[in-house]
N, C-alpha and C positions, 0 to 999 in steps of 0.2 A: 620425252623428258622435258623438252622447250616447253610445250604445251602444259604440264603439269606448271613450271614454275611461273610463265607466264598466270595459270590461272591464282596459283599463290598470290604474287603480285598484286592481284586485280580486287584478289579476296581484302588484302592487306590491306589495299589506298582505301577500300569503301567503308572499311572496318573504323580506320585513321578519320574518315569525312564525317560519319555518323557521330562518333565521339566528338569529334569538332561542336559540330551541329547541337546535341544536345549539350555542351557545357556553355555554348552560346545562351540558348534558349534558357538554361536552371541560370546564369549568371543573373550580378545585380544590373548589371548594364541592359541587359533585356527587358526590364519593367519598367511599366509605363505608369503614370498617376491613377491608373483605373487599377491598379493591384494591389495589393497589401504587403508593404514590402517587411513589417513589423517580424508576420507570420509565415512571410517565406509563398503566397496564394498568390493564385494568378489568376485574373478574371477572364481569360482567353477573347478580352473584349479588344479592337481597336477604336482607339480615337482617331475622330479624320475632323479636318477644321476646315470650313471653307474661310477662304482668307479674303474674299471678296466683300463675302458677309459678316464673318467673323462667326456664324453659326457653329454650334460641334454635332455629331455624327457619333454613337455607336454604331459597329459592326462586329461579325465573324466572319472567319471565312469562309463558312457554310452558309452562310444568311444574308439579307442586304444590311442596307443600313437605317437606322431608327434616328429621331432626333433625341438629342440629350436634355433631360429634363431637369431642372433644377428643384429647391424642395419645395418652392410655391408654384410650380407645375407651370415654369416657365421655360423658352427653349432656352440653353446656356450659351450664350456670346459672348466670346473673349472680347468685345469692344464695348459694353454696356452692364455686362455684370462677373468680371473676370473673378476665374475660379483662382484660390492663392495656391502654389506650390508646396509641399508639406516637405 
């Protein structure tokens, strides 16, 4: 009987962590300027900045990372042609 409730238990927290989990990730606090937050879309992109260079980074978490192109196919630098916050 321990063992059953114990396994309840176990079922219960992971049940409770995953819910967690996803209303983290669907929340507004979770998106980043690479998302659309109008429409609720998420580019599954991260942005990563080196702070040295000021350079920005696309990545996934399946993939590496690409450099961020701007629309005259330049790389994007937060210190020489900073992107405005919307």
């Amino acid at each position: 009987m321990e063992k059953i409730i114990a396994g309840i238990l176990m079922v219960s927290v992971l049940v409770l962590v995953l819910i967690s989990i996803y209303g983290i990730n669907h929340s507004m606090i979770a998106y980043d300027n690479t998302d659309n937050r109008t429409e609720k879309k998420r580019s599954n992109l991260s942005l990563y900045t080196d702070y040295g260079t000021g350079n920005q980074y696309l990545g996934t978490w399946i993939s590496g990372i690409i450099p961020r192109i701007d629309a005259s196919g330049k790389q994007v630098n937060i210190y020489s042609n900073p992107i405005q916050e919307k």
